[in-house]
Every structure is written in C-alpha cells, then in structure tokens.
C-alpha positions as a printed NumPy array, in Angstrom:
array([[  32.724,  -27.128,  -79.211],
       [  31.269,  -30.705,  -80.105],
       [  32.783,  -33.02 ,  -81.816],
       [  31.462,  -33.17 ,  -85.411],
       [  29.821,  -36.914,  -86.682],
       [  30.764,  -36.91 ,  -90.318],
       [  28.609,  -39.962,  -92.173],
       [  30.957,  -41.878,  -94.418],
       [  28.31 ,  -43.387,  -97.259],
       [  30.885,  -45.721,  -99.486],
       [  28.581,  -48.72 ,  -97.808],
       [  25.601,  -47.421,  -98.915],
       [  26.93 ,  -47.18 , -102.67 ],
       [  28.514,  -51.05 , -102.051],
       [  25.169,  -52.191, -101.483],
       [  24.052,  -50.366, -104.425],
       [  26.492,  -51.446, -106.593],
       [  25.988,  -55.211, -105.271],
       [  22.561,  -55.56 , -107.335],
       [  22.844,  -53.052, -109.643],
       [  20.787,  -49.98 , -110.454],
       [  19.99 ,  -47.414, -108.022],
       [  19.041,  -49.083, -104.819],
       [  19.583,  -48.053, -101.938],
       [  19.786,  -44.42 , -103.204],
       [  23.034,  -42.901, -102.259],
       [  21.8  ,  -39.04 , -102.386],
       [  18.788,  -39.522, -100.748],
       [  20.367,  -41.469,  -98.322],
       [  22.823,  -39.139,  -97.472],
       [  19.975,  -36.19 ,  -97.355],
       [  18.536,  -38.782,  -94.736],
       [  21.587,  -38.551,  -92.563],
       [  21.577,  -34.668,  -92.185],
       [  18.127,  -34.861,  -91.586],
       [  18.801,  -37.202,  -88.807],
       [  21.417,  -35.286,  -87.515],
       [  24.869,  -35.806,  -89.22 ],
       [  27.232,  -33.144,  -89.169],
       [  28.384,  -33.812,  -92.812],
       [  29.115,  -36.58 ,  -95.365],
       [  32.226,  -38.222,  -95.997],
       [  32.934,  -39.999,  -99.886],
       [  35.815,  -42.054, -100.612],
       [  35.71 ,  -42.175, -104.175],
       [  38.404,  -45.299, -105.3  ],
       [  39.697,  -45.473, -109.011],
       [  37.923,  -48.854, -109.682],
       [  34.501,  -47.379, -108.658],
       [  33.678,  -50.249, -106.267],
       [  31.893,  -48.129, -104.2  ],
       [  31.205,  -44.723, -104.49 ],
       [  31.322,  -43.413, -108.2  ],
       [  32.486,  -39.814, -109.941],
       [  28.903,  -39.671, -110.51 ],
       [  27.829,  -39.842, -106.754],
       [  30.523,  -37.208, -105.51 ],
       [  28.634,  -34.504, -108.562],
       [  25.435,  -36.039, -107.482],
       [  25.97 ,  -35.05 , -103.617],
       [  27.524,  -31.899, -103.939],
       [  24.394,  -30.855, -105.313],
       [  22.404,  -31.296, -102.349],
       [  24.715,  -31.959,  -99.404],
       [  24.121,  -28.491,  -97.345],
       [  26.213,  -29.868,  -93.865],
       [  30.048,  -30.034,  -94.507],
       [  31.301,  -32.151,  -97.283],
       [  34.15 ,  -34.201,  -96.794],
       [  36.105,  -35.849,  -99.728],
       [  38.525,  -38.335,  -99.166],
       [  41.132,  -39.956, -101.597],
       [  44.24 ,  -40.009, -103.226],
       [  45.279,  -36.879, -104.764],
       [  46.406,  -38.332, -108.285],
       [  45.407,  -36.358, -111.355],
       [  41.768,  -38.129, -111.643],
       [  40.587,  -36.704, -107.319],
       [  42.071,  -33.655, -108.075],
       [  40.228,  -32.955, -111.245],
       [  36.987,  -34.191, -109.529],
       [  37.408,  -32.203, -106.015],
       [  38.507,  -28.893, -108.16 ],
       [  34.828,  -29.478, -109.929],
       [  32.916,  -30.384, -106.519],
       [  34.658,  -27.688, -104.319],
       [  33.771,  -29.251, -101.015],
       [  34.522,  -28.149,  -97.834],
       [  37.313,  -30.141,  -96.827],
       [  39.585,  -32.699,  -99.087],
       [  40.866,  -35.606,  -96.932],
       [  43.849,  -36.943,  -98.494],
       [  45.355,  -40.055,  -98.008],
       [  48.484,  -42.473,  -99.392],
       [  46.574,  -45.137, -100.738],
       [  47.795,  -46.957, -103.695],
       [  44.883,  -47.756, -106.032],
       [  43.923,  -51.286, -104.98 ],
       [  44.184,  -50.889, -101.414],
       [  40.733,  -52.565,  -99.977],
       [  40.345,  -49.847,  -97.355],
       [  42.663,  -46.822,  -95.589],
       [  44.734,  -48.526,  -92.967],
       [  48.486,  -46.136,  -92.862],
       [  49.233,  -42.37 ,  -92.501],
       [  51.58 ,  -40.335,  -95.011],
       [  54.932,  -40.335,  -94.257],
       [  55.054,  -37.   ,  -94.311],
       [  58.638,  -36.02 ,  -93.992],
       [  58.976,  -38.038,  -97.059],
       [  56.121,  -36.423,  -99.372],
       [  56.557,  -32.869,  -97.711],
       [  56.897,  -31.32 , -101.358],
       [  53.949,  -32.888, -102.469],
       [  51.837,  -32.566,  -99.476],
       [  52.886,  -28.441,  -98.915],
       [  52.01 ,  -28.073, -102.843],
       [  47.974,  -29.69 , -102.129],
       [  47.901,  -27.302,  -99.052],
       [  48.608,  -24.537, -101.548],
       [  46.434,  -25.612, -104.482],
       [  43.32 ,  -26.031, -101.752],
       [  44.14 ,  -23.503,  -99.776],
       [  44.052,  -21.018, -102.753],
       [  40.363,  -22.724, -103.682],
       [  38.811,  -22.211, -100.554],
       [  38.912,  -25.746,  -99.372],
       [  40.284,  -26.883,  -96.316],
       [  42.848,  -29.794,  -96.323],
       [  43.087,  -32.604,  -94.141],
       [  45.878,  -35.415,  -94.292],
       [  45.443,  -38.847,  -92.77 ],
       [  48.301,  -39.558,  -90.331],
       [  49.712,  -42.161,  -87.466],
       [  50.464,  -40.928,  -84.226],
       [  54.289,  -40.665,  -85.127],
       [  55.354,  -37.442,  -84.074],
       [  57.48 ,  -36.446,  -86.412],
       [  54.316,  -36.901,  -88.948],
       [  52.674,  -34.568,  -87.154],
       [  55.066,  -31.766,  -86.941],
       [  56.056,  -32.589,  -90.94 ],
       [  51.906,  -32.093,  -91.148],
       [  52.374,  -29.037,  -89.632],
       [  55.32 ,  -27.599,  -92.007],
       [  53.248,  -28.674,  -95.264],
       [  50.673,  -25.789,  -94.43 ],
       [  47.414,  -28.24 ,  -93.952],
       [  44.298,  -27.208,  -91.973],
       [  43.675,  -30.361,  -90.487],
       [  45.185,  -34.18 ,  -90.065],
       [  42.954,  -37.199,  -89.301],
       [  44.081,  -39.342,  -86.969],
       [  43.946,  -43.204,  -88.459],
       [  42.308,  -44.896,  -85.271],
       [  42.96 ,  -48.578,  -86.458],
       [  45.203,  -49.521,  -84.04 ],
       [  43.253,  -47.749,  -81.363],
       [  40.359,  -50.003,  -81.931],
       [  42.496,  -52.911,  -82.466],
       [  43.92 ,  -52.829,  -78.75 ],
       [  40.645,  -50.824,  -77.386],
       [  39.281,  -53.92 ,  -75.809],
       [  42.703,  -55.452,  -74.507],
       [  44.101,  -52.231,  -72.839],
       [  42.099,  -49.403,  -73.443],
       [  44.846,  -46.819,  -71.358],
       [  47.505,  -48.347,  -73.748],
       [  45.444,  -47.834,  -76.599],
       [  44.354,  -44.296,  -76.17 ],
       [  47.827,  -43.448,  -75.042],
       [  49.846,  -42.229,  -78.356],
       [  47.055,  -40.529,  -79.717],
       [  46.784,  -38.562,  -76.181],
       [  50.409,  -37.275,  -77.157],
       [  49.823,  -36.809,  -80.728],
       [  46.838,  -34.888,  -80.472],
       [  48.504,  -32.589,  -77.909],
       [  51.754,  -31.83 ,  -80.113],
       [  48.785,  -31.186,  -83.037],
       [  47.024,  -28.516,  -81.163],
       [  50.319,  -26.92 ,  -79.816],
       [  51.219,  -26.638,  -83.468],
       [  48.126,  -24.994,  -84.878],
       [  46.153,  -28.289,  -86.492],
       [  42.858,  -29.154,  -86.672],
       [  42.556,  -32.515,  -85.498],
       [  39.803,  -35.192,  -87.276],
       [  39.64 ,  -38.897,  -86.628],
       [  38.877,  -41.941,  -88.49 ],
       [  39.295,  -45.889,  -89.266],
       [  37.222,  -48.645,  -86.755],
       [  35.386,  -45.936,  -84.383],
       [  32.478,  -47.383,  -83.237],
       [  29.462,  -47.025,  -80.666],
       [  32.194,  -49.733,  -78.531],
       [  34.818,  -47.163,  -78.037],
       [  33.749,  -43.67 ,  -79.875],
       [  32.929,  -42.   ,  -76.092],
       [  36.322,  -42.98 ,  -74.739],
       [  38.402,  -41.561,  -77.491],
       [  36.307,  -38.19 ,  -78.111],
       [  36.217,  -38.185,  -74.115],
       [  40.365,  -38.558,  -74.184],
       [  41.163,  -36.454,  -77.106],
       [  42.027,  -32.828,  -76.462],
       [  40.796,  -30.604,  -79.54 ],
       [  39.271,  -33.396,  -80.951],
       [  37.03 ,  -31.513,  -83.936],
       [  35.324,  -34.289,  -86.187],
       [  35.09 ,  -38.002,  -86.635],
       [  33.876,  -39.96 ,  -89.979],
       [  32.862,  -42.994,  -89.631],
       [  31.214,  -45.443,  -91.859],
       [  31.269,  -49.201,  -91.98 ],
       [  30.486,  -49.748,  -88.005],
       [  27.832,  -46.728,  -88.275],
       [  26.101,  -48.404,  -91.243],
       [  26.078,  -52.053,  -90.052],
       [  24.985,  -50.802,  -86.663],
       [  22.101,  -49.278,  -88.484],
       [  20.698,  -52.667,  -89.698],
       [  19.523,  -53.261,  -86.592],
       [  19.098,  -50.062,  -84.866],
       [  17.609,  -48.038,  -88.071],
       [  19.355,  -45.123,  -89.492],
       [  17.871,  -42.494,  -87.703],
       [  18.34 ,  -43.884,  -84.328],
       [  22.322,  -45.05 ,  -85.103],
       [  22.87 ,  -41.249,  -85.972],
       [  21.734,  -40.564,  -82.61 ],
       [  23.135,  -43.07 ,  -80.502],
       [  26.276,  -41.781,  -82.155],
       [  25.844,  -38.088,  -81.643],
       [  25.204,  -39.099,  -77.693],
       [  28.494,  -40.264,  -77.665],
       [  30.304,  -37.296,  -78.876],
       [  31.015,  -34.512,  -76.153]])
C-alpha cells in the first residue's frame, strides 16, 4: 500500500494570521490540497492560537472529505475540541504550551496511565490514536502496551544527519519501525521531511503508512505552486 501524504496547513493559517483577516483562506486552501492530491490534512491547533485557531479545526471538519488528522496536546481544551470534530485520527504529542514547534517523543513508560486512558477514550469514539515517539525502543514497546493504533515517528534527527551520513541517519528508525510492526502498530512519520530526503526514508521504512508534512511542503510551494509541490511529493512516496 502507498504511503499516505498528509498536508499539514498551520503555515497557511501563520500567513493568515500575519496580516490579519482571512487571507490566504485556510479551508479553501486545504480543499485545494485534496483536490491536488493530498491524502488528508493535518492541524496543529496550539493554545495561543498562533497559527491554526479552534475556529479553523470546526471550519475544516466541515469540508475535509480525505482523512483528518489532529495533532496536539491532549489537555482538557484538544480534548474538548477533537471530541466535537471527531476526526479520523488524533495525533498526540508532549508539548508543553509554548513550545515553538514538536521536536521530542513521549516518554512513554513514564505517561503509560495517561497515554492507555486516550487510547481508551478514542478508541471508544471511533477515532484512531497516534502518539509521537523517538526511535527508543522501549517507547515503542510502552506505545504498544498503552493500546494506540498508530505512533509517528519524530524524523528531526533524521533530517538533521540526512545530508552528513544518510546510512547513519536512517539507521534507528530502520530498527524502530521493525520492532513497531512486529508489535501490531501503525507506523506515521513526521518533523523536517522534505522533497531532499522524503524518497529515502519512505524507500527504507518497512510498514511505513503516512507522512505529514508541512513547513518544507509549503515553502517548497512558493516556488513550485501548490499543485505541482503535492505532486512532486506524492512521486516520492512508494
């Protein structure tokens, strides 16, 4: 099966929110993405609002008609809003409020109670549940006792040492993503993928199932055009 291209649009509502009113249009740009080919939509809505707003995730679920993907914290305030939206998958992840972008994995032996308690509450609604992890592999096999569908991969460091070694880079995730599969999860990716090293991590990644990807997708798309960045993407994915 082909790896899924999940369109994160937090940029689009930064650029909004730059100038004010409505600008580039978050919904319609988001409609524009499954029309160009996206396999779904990824939100990250943050406490402050910086980027994407409550209003955008009620505003999306609306229309979105590929997957919907909601990322976030699960504190009373995402929970609330995801319980409303009902999307089709709720990416959680450890951020503390201020945090200026997702860049560490739950420690999930640590939070097992909390994370196997989510699982429940979204497995009960229908939603599947993704958690954003390292390649440590005792976070993967404490994924794997909470009862979650799915975990994303955090590819920072991959991209980070891509360039330098790209053997050494791909190598943990190699290992993770096999102990994942052996233990029944769904594996996602995330954080820095870009058209500079997407082909050699989906090509690498055993049971690799969706990627989101945002800031490099949108900034490519200044100069490439949206359309055509969705599809030089897509090419990529096996």
């Amino acid at each position: 099966m082909k790896t899924k291209l999940s369109v994160n649009v937090n940029k689009i509502a930064t650029l909004r929110n730059a100038r004010g009113g409505d600008v580039p249009n978050v919904v319609k740009v988001a409609q524009d993405c499954e029309r160009f080919g996206a396999d779904g939509i990824t939100v990250h809505p943050r406490p402050d609002e910086r980027h994407i707003t409550r209003q955008d995730v009620l505003d999306l679920s609306k229309v979105v008609t590929t997957e919907f993907n909601i990322e976030g914290y699960p504190n009373d305030r995402f929970m609330e809003l995801t319980m409303e939206v009902m999307p089709a998958q709720a990416t959680l992840v450890p951020d503390p409020p201020g945090v200026l972008t997702s860049n560490a994995g739950w420690e999930t032996k640590k939070n097992i109670d909390l994370l196997t308690d989510l699982a429940t509450t979204f497995r009960e609604k229908g939603i599947r549940t993704s958690i954003f992890v390292d390649t440590k592999l005792e976070n993967i096999e404490y994924a794997a006792k909470s009862g979650v569908d799915r975990i994303e991969l955090y590819t920072g460091p991959f991209a980070d040492n891509y360039t330098a070694d790209k053997e050494a880079a791909i190598k943990d995730y190699v290992t993770a993503a096999k102990l994942a599969s052996e233990l029944g999860l769904g594996i996602n990716a995330g954080h820095d993928l870009s058209l500079d090293n997407l082909r050699y991590f989906d090509e690498h990644i055993e049971g690799l199932m969706e990627v989101s990807i945002g800031h490099a997708l949108i900034s490519d798309a200044l100069y490439f055009g949206l359309e055509n960045t969705i599809q030089m993407y897509q090419r990529l994915l096996k």
